[in-house]
C-alpha positions in Angstrom: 83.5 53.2 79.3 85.0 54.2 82.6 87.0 52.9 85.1 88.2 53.7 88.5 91.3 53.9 86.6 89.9 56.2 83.9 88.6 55.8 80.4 88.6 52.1 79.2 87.4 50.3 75.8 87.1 46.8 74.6 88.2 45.4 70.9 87.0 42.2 69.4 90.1 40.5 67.4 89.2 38.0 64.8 91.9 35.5 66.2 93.8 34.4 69.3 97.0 35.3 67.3 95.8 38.6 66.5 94.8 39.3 70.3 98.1 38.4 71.7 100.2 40.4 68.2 97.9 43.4 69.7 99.1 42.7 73.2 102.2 42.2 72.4 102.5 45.2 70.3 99.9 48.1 72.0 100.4 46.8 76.1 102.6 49.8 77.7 102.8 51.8 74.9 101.1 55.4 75.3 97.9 57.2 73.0 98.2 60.9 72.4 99.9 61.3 75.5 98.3 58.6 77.3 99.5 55.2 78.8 97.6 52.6 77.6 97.4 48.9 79.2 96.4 46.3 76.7 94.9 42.3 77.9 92.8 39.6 77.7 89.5 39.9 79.1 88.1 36.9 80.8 85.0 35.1 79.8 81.9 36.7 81.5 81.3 33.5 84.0 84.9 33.7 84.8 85.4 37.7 85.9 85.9 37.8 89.6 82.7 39.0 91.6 82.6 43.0 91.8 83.4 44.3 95.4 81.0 44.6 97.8 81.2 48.0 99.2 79.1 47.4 102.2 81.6 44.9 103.3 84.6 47.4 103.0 86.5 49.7 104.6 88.8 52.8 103.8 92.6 51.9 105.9 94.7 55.7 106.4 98.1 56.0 108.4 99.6 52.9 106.2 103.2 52.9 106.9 105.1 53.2 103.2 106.7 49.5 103.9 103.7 47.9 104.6 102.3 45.0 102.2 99.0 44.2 101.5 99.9 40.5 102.5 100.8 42.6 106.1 97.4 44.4 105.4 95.2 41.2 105.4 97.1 39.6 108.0 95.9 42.1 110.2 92.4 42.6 109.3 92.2 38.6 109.5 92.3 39.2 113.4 88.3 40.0 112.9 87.3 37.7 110.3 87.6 36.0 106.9 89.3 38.9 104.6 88.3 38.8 100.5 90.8 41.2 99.4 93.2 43.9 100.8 95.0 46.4 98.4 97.2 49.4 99.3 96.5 52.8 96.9 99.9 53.2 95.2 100.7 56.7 93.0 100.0 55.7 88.9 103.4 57.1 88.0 105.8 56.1 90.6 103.9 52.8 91.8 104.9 54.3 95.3 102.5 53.3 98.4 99.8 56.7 99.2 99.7 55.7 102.6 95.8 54.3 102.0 94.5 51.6 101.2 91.0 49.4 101.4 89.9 45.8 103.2 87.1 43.9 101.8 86.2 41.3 104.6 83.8 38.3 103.7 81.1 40.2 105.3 79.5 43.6 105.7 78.8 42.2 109.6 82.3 42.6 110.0 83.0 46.0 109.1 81.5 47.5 112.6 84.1 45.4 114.2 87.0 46.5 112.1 86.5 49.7 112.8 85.6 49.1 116.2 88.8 46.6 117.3 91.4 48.0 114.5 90.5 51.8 114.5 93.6 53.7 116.5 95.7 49.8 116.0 99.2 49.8 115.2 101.1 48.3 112.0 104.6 48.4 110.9 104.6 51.6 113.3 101.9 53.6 112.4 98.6 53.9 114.0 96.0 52.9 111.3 93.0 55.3 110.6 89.7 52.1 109.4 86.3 53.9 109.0 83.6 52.5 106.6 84.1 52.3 102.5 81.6 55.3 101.5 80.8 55.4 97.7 82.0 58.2 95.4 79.4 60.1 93.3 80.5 58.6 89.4 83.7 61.1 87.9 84.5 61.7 91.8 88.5 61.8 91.0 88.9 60.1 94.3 87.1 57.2 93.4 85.4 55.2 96.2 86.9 55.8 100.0 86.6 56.7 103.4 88.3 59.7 102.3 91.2 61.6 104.1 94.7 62.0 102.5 98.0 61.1 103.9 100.7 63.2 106.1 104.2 63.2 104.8 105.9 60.6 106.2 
């Protein structure tokens, strides 16, 4: 099936032992050319709720130092914030200069953008305009689009 990441699968081991031998053996490795992250999955009434996209926005200008603990410190100046997560480059695990806020409600978005839009952090004036869904296969995945300068 697939993932914002890319293609994923799920295999049904016929112990615990043999799930963590897999794990232990397959996590990191790579698949015709591929790199290939092997885990647990949780228990259906223990996954953690899917995003709410309505309740999101896309964050450009992101200064390469910045955290996402910085990242939700400052969106917390208009409201209760679920999760905040810098994009980072697959290979390098180097900051894009993006990243996304999901705030507790999609009330709060208009005021993000409204109050944080044109803000500074760590030196860099922050670009927040509402999360807009992707078409499925959209390489981008889901954002308020835009790419970074060179910084």
């Amino acid at each position: 099936f697939g993932t914002s990441a890319g293609t994923a699968g799920r295999a049904a081991m016929a112990s615990a032992e043999g799930a963590q031998r897999a794990i232990e053996v397959l996590h990191d490795s790579y698949l015709m050319g591929k790199r290939i992250l092997v885990r647990l999955d949780r228990p259906p009434g223990e996954r953690a709720a899917r995003p709410n996209l309505e309740a999101m926005v896309f964050v450009g200008g992101i200064s390469f130092e910045t955290t996402s603990e910085r990242l939700r410190e400052h969106f917390a100046q208009v409201g209760p914030v679920v999760h905040a997560n810098i994009f980072t480059d697959r290979e390098t695990g180097r900051s894009r200069g993006a990243g996304k806020v999901e705030l507790a409600s999609p009330d709060l978005v208009g005021r993000a953008v409204e109050e944080l839009n044109g803000s500074e952090l760590d030196g860099r004036q922050l670009q927040v305009k509402p999360m807009e869904a992707r078409a499925p296969g959209d390489a981008r995945g889901a954002s308020g689009g835009g790419g970074g300068a060179a910084r």
